[in-house]
C-alpha positions in Angstrom: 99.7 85.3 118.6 98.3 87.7 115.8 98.4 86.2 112.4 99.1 88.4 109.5 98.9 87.9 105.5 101.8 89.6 104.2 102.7 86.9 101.6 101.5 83.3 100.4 104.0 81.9 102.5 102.7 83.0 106.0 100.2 80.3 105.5 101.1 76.2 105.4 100.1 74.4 102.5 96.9 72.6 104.2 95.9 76.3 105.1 96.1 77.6 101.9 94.4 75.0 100.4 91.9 75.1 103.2 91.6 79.0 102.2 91.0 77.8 98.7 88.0 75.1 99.3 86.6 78.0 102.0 86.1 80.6 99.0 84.7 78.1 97.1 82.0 77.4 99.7 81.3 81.0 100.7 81.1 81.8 96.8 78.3 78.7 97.0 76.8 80.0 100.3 76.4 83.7 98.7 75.2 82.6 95.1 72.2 80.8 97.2 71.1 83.9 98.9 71.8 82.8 102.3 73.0 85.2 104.9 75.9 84.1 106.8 77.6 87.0 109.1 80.3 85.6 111.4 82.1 88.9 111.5 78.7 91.1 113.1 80.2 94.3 114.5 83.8 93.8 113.5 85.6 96.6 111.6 87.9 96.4 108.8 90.5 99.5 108.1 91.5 99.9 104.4 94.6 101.9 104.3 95.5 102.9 100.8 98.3 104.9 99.3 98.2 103.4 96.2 94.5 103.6 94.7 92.7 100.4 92.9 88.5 99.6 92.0 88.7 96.2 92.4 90.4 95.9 95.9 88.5 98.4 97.4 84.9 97.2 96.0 85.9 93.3 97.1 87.1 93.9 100.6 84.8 96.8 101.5 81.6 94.3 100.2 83.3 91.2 101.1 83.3 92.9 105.0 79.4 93.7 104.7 78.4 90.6 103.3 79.9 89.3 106.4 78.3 91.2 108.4 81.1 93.8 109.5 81.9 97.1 108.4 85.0 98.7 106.4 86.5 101.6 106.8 88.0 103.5 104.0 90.8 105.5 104.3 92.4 107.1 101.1 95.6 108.5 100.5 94.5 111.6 101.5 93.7 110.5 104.6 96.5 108.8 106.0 100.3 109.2 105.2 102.1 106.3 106.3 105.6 106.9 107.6 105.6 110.5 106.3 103.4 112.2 109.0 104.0 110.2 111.9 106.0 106.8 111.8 104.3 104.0 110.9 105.1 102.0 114.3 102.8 104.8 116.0 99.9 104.6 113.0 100.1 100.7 113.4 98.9 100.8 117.4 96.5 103.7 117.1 94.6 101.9 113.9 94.7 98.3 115.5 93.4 99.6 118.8 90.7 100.4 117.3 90.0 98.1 114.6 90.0 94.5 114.8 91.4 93.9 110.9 93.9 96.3 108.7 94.2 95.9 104.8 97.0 98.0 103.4 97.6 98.6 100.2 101.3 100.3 99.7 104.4 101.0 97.6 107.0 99.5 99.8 106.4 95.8 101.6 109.3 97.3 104.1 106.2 99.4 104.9 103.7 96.7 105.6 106.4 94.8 107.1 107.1 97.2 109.9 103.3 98.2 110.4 102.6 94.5 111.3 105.3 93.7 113.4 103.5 96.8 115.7 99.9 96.1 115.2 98.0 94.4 117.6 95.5 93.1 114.7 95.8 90.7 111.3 97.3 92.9 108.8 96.3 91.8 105.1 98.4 92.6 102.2 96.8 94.1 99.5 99.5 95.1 97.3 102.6 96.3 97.7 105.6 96.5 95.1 107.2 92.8 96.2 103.6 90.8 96.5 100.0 90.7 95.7 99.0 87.5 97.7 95.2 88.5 97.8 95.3 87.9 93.4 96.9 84.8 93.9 94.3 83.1 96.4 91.4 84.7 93.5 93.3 82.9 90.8 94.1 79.6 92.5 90.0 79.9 93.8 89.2 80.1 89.9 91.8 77.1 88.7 90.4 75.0 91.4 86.3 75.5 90.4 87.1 74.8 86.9 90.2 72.5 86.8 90.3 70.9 90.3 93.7 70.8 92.4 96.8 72.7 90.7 99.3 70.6 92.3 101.2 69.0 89.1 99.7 71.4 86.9 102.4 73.4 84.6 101.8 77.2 84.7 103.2 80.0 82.2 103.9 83.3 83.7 104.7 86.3 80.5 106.0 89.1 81.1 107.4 91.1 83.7 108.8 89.4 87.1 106.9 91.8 89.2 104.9 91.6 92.4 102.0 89.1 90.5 105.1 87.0 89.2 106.6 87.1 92.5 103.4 85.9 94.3 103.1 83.4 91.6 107.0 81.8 92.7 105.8 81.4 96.4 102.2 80.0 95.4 104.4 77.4 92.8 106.3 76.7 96.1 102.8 76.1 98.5 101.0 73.9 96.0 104.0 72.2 94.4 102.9 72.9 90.8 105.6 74.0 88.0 106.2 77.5 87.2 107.6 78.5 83.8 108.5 82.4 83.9 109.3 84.0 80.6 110.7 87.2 81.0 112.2 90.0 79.0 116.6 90.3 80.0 116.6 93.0 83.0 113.4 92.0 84.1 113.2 89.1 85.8 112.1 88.0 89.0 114.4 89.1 91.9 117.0 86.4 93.0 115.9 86.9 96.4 112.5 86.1 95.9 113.3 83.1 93.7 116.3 81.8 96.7 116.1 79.3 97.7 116.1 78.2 94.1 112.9 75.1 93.6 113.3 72.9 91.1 109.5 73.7 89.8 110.5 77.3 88.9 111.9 78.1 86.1 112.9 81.5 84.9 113.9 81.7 80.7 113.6 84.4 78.3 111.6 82.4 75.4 107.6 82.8 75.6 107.1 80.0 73.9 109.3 77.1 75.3 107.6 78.8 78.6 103.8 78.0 77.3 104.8 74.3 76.5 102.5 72.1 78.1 100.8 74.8 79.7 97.7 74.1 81.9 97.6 78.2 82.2 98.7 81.1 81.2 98.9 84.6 83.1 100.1 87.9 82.5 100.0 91.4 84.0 100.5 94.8 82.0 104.1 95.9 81.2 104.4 98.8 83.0 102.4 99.3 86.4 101.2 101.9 88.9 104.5 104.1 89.6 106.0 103.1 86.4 104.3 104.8 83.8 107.7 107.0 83.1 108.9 103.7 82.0 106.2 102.4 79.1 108.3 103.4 75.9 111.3 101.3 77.5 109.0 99.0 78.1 106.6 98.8 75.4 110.6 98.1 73.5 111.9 95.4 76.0 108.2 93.7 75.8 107.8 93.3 71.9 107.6 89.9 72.0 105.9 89.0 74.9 102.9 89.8 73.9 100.1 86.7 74.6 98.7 86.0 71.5 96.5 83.7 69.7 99.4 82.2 68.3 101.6 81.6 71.7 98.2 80.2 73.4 98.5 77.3 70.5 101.1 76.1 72.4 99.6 75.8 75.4 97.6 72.8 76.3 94.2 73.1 73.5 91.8 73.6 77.2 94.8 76.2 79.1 93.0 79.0 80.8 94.1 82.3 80.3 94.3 84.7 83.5 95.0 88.6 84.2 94.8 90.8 87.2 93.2 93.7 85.8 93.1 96.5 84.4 94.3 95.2 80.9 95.9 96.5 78.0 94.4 95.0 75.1 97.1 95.4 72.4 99.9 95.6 74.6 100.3 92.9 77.0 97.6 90.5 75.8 95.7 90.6 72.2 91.9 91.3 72.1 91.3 87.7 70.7 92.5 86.2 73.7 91.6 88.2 76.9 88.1 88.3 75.1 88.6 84.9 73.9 87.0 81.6 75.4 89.9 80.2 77.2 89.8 83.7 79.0 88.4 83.8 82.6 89.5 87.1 83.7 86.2 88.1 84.9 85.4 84.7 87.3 89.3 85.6 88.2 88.1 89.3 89.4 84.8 88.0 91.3 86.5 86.0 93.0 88.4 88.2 95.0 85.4 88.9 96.8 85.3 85.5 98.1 88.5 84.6 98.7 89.0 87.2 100.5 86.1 86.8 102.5 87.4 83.4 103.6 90.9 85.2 104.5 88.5 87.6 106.7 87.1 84.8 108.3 90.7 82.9 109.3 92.8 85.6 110.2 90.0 86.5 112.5 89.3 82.9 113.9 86.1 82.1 112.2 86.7 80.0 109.9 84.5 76.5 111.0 86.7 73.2 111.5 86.9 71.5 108.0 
């Protein structure tokens, strides 16, 4: 049966945490300088209809360093659903590919183009989930603070997709997830049902950063919703990450963010640029942990 990646939770625990110690490895494996190319002659398809540097740079290279090849295909260059339905697009591009990332607006989208392709479909975004961040932050938590299970993490800002992918990664590894979140824009109930006792959504940033082993963000208003920044630059105001709001964190809480940032908006200059900061271990490490999804949904991955 094909295995797809369309959110955190189509992996067990022990997989994902297998995922996890895998990226960490191949990070290990590729900072040596040692060739290792499991997926020789294998073709990845990137379909993307919304656009993004750092998802198309870590997938594309992540595929060569394996020894495969990627296939780029813009939003010029394929209309999903619009041009011919996306049940037909899903069996012509998995008969002749052997792994599909899509990249899209609506998971309804990536939902129905997996249930027809005869190949793994990653996701690699949509407006619900952005599994592939998650594994690249919980990769970057486990290299420099060791398992997250028990941890406390504080979410700020906007329950969007990251947020969301956050709620079902809290659910995996059993760690406890404080979302602080502006009225209006919280996580959706049917994300967050069946309600966990180690989420908890409240509108107060800083009884949300109590105890806080780390601390992520995302920018207030993203791809699609750029109409909507002066609402929510207002709604927002106080939900900016600060120097001030990290203080009441733990005093050795990382500080994480997706990228592209907004210094002034969404997080202050003194901490994205700060040293509890490890945005930029975060962003490499998409190319590896997603190099060790590669590898399992495509049966490579050796025995542990």
């Amino acid at each position: 049966m094909t295995k797809h990646f369309l959110t955190l939770l189509d992996l067990s625990p022990d997989e994902l945490r297998s995922l996890i110690n895998r990226a960490v490895e191949l990070k290990t494996l590729h900072k040596s300088g040692q060739i290792y190319e499991p997926l020789k002659n294998k073709v990845l398809g990137m379909v993307f209809e919304k656009s993004s540097t750092r998802t198309r740079v870590s997938f594309e290279a992540g595929m060569i360093q394996l020894g495969g090849q990627a296939i780029f295909l813009s939003p010029r260059d394929t209309q999903l659903g619009r041009g011919e339905p996306i049940e037909d697009s899903a069996r012509v591009l998995s008969s002749m590919l052997d792994i599909i990332m899509i990249r899209t607006f609506e998971h309804s989208t990536l939902e129905t183009f997996a249930k027809y392709s005869s190949v793994p479909v990653i996701n690699a975004l949509t407006d619900l989930y952005h599994p592939c961040q998650l594994l690249a932050d919980l990769q970057t938590f486990q290299e420099l603070r060791g398992d997250i299970q028990g941890k406390t993490v504080a979410w700020i800002g906007d329950g969007n997709n990251m947020c969301h992918s956050y709620i079902n990664a809290a659910r995996q590894l059993d760690f406890q997830l404080n979302i602080a979140a502006p009225e209006n824009f919280e996580p959706l109930e049917e994300v967050l049902t069946p309600k966990n006792n180690n989420i908890n959504v409240m509108h107060d940033p800083l009884q949300a950063l109590n105890n806080a082993d780390l601390i992520v963000t995302d920018v207030w208003a993203s791809m699609g919703q750029e109409h909507e920044q002066k609402v929510r630059e207002r709604a927002f105001a106080n939900y900016q990450v600060t120097s001030v709001l990290m203080q009441k964190a733990k005093s050795d809480a990382l500080f994480m963010h997706c990228l592209p940032a907004h210094r002034g908006e969404e997080v202050a200059a003194e901490v994205i640029d700060g040293p509890q900061s490890v945005i930029f271990q975060e962003a490499e490490n998409r190319l590896h942990s997603q190099k060790a999804l590669l590898e399992f949904l495509m049966g490579y991955m050796p025995a542990s």
